[in-house]
C-alpha positions as CSV (number, residue, x, y, z in Angstrom):
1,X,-7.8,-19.5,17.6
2,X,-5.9,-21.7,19.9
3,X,-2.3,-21.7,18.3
4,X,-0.5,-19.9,20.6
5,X,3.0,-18.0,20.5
6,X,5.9,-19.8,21.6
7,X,8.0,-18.7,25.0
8,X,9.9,-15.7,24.8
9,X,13.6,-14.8,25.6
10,X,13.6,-11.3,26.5
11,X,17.1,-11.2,28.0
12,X,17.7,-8.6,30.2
13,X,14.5,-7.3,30.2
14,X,13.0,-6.0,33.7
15,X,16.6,-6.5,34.9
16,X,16.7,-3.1,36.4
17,X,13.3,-3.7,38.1
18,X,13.7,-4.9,41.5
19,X,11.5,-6.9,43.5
20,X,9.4,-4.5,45.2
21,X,8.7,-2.1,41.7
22,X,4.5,-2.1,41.3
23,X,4.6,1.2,38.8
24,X,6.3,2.5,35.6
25,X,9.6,3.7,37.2
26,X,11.2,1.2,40.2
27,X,10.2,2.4,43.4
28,X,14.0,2.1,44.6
29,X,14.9,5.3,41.8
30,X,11.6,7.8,43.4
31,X,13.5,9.3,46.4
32,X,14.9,12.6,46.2
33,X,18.5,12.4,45.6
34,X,17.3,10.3,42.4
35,X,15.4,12.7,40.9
36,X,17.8,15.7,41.8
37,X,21.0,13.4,40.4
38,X,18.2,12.2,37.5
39,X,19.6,9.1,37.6
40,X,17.8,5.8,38.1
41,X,20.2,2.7,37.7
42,X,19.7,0.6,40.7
43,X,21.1,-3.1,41.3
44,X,20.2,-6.3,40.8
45,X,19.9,-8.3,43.8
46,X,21.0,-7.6,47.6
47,X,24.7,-6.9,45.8
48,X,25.3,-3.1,45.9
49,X,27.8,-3.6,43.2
50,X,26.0,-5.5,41.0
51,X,24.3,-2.3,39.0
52,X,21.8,-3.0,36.7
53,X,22.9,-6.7,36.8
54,X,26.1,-5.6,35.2
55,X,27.6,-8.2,37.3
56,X,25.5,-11.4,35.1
57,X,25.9,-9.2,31.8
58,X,22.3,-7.7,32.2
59,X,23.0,-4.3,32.0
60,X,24.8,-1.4,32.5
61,X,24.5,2.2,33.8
62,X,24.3,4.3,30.4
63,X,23.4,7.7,29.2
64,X,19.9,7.9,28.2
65,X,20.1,8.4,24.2
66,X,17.2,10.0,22.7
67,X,15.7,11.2,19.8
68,X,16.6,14.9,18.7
69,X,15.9,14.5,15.3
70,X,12.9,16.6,13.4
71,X,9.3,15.3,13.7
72,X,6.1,16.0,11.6
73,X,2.5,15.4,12.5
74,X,0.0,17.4,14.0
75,X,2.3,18.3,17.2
76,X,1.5,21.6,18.5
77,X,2.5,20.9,22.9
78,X,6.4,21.3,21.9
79,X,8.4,21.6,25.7
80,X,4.8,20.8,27.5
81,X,4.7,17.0,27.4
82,X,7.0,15.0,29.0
83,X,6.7,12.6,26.9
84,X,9.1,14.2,24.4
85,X,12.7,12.7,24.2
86,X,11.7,10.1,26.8
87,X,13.2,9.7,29.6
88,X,15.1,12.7,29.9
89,X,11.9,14.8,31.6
90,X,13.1,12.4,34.6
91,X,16.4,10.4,34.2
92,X,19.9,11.7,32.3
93,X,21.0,8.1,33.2
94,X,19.4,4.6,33.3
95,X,19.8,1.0,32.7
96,X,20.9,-0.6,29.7
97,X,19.9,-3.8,28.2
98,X,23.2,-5.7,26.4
99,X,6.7,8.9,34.5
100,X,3.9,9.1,32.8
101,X,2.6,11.9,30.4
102,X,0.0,14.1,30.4
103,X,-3.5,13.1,28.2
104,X,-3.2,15.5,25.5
105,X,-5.6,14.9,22.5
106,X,-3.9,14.9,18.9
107,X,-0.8,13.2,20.5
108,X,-0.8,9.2,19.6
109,X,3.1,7.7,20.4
110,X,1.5,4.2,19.4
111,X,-0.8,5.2,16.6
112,X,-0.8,6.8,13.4
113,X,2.4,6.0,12.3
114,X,5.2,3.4,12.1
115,X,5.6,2.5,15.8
116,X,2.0,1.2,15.8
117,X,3.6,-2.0,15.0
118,X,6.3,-1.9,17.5
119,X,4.9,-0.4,19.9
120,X,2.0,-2.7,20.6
121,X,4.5,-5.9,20.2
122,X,6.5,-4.5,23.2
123,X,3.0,-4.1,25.0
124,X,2.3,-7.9,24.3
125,X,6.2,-9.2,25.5
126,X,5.8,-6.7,28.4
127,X,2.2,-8.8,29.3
128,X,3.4,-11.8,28.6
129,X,6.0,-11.9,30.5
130,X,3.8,-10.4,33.6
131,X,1.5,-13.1,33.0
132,X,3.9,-15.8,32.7
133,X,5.1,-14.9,36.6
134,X,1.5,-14.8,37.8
135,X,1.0,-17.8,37.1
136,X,4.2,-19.0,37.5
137,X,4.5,-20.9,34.1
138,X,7.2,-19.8,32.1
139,X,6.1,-21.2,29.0
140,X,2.7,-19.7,29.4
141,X,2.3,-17.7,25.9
142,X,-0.4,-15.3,24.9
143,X,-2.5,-16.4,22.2
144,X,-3.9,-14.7,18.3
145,X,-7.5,-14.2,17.5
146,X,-7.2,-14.9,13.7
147,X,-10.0,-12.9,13.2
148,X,-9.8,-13.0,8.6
149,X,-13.0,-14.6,8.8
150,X,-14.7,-12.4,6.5
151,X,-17.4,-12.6,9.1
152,X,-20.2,-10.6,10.6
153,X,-20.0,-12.4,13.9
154,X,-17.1,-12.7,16.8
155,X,-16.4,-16.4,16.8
156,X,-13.9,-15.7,20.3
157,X,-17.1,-13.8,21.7
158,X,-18.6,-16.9,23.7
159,X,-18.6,-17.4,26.9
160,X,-16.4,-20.5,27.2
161,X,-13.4,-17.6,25.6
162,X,-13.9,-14.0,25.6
163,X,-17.3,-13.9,26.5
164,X,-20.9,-13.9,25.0
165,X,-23.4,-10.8,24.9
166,X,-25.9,-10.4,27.5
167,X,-29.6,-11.7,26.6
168,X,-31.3,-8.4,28.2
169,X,-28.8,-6.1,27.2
170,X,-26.3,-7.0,24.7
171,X,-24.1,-4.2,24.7
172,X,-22.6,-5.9,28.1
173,X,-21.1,-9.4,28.7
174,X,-23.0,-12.5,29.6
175,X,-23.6,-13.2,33.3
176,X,-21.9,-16.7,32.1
177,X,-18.7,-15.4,31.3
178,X,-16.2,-14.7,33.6
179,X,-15.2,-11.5,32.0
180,X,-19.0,-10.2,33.2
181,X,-18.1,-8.5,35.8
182,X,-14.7,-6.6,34.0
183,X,-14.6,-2.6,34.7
184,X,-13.0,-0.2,32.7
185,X,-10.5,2.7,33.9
186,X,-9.7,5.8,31.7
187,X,-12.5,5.7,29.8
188,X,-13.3,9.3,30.5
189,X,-11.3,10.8,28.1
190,X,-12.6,14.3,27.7
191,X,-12.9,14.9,31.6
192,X,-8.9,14.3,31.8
193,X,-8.0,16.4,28.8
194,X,-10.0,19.2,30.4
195,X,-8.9,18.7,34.1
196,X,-4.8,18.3,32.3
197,X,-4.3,15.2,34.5
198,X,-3.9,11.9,34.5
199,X,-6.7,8.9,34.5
200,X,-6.8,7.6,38.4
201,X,-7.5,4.6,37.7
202,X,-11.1,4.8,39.4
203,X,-13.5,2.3,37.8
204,X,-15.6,3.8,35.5
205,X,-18.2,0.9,34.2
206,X,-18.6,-2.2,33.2
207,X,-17.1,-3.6,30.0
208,X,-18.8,-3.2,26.9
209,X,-19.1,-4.7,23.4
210,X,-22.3,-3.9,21.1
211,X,-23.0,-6.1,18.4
212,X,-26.4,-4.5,18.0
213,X,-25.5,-1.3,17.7
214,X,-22.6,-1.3,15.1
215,X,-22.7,-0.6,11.5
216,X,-23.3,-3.4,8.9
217,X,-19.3,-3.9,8.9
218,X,-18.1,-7.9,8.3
219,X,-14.2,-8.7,9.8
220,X,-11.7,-8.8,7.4
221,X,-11.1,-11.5,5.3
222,X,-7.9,-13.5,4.4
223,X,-7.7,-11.7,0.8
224,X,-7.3,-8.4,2.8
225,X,-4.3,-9.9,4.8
226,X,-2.8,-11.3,1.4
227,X,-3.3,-8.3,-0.2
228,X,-1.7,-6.1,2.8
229,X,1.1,-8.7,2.5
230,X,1.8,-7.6,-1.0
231,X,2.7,-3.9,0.0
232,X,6.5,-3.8,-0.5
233,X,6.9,-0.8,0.9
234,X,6.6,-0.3,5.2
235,X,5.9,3.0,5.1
236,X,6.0,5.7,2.9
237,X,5.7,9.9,3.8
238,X,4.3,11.5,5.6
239,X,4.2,8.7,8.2
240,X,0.6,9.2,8.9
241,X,-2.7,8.1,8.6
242,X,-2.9,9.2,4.9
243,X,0.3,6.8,3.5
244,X,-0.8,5.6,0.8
245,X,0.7,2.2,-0.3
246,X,2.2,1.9,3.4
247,X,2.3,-1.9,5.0
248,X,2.1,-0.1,8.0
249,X,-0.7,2.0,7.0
250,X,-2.9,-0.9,5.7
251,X,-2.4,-2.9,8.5
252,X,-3.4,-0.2,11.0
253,X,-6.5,0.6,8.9
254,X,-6.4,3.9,7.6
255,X,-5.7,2.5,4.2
256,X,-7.7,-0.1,2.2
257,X,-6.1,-3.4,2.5
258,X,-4.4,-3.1,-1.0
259,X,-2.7,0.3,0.0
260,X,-4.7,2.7,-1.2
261,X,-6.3,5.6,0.5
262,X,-10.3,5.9,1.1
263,X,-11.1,8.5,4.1
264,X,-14.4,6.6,4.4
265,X,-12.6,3.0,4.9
266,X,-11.5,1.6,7.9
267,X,-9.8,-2.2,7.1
268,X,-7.9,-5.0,9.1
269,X,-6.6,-3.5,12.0
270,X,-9.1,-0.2,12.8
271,X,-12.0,-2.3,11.4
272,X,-11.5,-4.9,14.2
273,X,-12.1,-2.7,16.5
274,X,-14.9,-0.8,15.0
275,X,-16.4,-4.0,14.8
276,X,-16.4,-5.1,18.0
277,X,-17.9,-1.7,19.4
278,X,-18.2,-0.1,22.8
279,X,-14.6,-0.4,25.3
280,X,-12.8,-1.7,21.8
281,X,-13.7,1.2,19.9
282,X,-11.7,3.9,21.2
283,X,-7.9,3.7,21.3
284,X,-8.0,5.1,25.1
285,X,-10.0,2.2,26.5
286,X,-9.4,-0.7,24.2
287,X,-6.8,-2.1,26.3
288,X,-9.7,-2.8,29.2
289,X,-11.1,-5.5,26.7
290,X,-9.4,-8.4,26.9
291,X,-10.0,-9.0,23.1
292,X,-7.3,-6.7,22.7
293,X,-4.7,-8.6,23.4
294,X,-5.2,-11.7,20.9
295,X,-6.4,-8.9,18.3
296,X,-3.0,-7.3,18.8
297,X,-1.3,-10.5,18.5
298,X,-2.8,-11.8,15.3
299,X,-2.0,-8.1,14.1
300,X,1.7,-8.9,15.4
301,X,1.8,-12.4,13.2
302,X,1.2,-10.5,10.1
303,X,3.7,-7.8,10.4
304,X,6.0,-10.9,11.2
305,X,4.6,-12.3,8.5
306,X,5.6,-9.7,6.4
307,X,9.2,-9.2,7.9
308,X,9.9,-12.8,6.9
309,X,9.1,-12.3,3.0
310,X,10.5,-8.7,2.8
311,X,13.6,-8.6,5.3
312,X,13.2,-4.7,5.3
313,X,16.7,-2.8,5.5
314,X,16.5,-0.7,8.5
315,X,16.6,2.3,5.9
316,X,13.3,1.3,6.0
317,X,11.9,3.0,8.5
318,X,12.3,6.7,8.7
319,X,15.1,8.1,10.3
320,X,13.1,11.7,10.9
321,X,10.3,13.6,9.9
322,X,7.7,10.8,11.3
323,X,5.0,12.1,13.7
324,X,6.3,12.4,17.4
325,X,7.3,9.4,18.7
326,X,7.5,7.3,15.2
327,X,11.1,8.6,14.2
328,X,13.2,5.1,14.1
329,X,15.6,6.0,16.7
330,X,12.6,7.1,19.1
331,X,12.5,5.8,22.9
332,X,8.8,4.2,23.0
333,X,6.5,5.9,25.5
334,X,6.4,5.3,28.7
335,X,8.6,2.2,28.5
336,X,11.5,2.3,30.9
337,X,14.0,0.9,30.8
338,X,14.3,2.9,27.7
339,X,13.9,1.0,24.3
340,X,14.0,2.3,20.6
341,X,11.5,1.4,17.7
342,X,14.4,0.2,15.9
343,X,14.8,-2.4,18.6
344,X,11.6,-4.2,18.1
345,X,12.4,-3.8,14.3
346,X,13.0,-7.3,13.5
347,X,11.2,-11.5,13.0
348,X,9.9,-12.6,15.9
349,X,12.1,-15.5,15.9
350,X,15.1,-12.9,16.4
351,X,13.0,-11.6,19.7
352,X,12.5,-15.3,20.8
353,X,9.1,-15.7,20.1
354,X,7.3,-17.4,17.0
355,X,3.4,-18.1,16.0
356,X,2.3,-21.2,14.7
357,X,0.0,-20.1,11.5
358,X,0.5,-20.3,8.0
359,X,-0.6,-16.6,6.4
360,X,-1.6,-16.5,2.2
361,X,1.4,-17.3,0.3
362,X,0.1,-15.5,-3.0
363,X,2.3,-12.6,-2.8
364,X,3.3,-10.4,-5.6
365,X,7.6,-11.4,-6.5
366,X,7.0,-14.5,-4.4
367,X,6.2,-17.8,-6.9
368,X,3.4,-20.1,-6.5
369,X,4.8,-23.5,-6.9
370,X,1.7,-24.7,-6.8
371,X,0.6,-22.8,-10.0
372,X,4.1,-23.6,-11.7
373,X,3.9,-27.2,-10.9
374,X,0.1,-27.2,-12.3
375,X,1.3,-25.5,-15.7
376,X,5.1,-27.1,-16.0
377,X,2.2,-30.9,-15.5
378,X,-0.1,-29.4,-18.2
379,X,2.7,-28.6,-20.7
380,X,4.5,-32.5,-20.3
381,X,0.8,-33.7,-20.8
382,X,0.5,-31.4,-24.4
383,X,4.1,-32.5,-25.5
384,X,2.9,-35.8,-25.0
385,X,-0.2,-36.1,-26.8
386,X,1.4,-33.9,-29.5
387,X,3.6,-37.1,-30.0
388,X,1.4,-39.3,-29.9
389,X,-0.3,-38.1,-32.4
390,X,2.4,-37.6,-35.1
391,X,3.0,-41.5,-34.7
392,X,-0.4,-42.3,-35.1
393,X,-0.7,-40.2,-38.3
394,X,3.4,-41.6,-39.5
395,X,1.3,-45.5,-39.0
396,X,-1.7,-44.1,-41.1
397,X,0.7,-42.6,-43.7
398,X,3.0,-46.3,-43.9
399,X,-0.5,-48.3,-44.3
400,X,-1.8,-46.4,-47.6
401,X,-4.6,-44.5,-45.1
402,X,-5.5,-41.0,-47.0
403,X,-5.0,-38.1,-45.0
404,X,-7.7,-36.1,-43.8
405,X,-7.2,-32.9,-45.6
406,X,-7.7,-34.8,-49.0
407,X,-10.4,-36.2,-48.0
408,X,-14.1,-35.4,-50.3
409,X,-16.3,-34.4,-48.0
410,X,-20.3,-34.4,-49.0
411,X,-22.2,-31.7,-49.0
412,X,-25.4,-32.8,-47.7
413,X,-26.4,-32.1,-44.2
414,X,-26.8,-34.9,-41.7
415,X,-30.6,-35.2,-41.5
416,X,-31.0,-36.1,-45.4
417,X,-30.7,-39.1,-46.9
418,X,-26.4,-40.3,-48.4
């Protein structure tokens, strides 16, 4: 598990953040005549002029562009979220690289359809870059559970990584761990839908994983990734959980690995989480467990993985008609400064980042040299015994030797007497 993913470039990411911003939108853009000019492009810097560090080619000060297109999906809270067409609920105009929504069930922007994959890789460059100035080490990178074990045991669950189970009660962390004393926010799901308001961030338990209690699932193994990495298509209609022969379907789980659809089947992706049980299970609180974030990075390698053998057109992901939030040209919720699926649409390498891990190379239109080399070896090998043994029978033929087709055979078996 230790291979980690190289530094990132992220360019002028953040650059509209200043200094003192601790929440989604900079603080410097929530005052009054802000909101009422909806407009939230502040500079870089003590330099009034220097607007969204267009003065060091960061940024500029842009109309926010956003999605109008037709989606599908079950949507039914059309001109009541403000998530839809993101950021215009708050900001006409914002930065552009060169608040929050309400808790409604049945409303996923980051699952259940293509921008699953993008999505969660912004989440990971967005951390990574947070951690990297905590700690102050720019080359700090997050690293990738490869968790195609084919297992029925968490080999990053001990307590010298991501933490052991508890002797008395196993669904919680070991005392030994430093990840023991972790609690969860906006786990409470139902009780937010019902009071229509946003998670508080009050702490609401300690984490949880339950290897007891969980079904007798095993982790995916590495034929399920080379078979997901076979899938030539990254998504097909209706963008949703039931895609059948869908990359992106497969490798979120709602397919089997090979593409096709079985409502009772839950593979890579979903069955990670599954597997692990309690804070992991459940899309809302996942994120609490810090197993989510090299789960979501190994998940990341693949789809790079798969970039790199396919190099999609961006045809390939649907223009329209993908459930809210998944259309290509979408602006990802809650991100801000604003930033499209298509964006994030690309190799890693072309993001700045890269994984050191080699994934199956057995994929259907890509050769296996090994194989070819094996055969190409096996047919020299017949040509040359198949000379061989002409010359031998040409020597027998020049020294008066009878050939062995006219040769009398006896008829008497081998235990009687000649």
């Amino acid at each position: 598990m230790v291979p980690l993913r190289w530094g990132l470039l992220l360019g002028c990411l953040g650059s509209a953040l200043g200094p003192g911003a601790q929440a989604q939108f900079p603080r410097v853009c929530m005052t009054v005549g802000s909101l009422q000019a909806k407009e939230c492009c502040p500079p870089l810097g003590a330099e009034p002029s220097n607007v969204c560090g267009s003065l060091e080619g960061r940024g500029r000060c842009a109309e926010v562009q956003a999605d109008t297109r037709p989606w599908s999906g079950p949507y039914v809270l059309r001109n009541q979220d403000d998530r839809e067409r993101w950021p215009r609920k708050f900001f006409d105009r914002t930065c552009r690289c060169t608040g929050p929504g309400r808790p409604y069930k049945a409303i996923d922007f980051s699952h259940q359809g293509p921008a699953f994959v993008t999505w969660h890789r912004y989440h990971l460059l967005w951390l990574e870059r947070a951690l990297q100035r905590l700690t102050g080490n720019e080359s700090f990178a997050v690293p990738y559970w490869n968790f195609a074990t084919g297992k029925n045991a968490c080999d990053v669950c001990t307590d010298q990584l991501l933490g052991a189970a508890r002797p008395d009660d196993p669904t919680l962390i070991s005392r030994n761990s430093r990840f023991s004393s972790w609690e969860i926010v906006c786990d409470s799901l139902d009780d937010y839908n019902r009071r229509v308001t946003l998670c508080n961030g009050t702490y609401e338990g300690l984490l949880r994983r339950n290897q007891v209690g969980r079904n007798s699932e095993k982790l995916p193994s590495l034929k399920d990734i080379e078979d997901c990495l076979s899938l030539k298509q990254f998504d097909n209609p209706p963008f949703f959980q039931n895609s059948t022969f869908s990359f992106r379907n497969a490798l979120e789980g709602f397919d089997k690995a090979d593409g096709t659809l079985d409502s009772q089947v839950m593979s890579l992706h979903n069955l990670v989480h599954s597997f692990l049980n309690g804070t992991s299970a459940l899309p809302h609180s996942a994120a609490n467990d810090p197993v989510f974030v090299v789960l979501h990075s190994f998940t990341d390698a693949i789809f790079d993985e798969w970039m790199k053998r396919f190099s999609p057109p961006v045809d390939a992901w649907p223009q329209e008609l993908a459930p809210i939030g998944h259309n290509r040209m979408y602006n990802m919720v809650p991100f801000f400064p604003p930033v499209t699926n298509e964006e994030l649409f690309l190799t890693a390498d072309q993001l700045g980042y890269s994984y050191a891990i080699d994934l199956p190379v057995s994929v259907e239109g890509t050769p296996d040299w090994t194989t070819t080399l094996s055969v190409v070896g096996m047919l020299v090998v017949l040509v040359g015994l198949s000379a061989l043994l002409l010359f031998l029978q040409y020597r027998r033929l020049r020294k008066g030797y009878t050939p062995l087709m006219e040769t009398q055979l006896s008829n008497k078996r081998y235990t009687e007497e000649a």
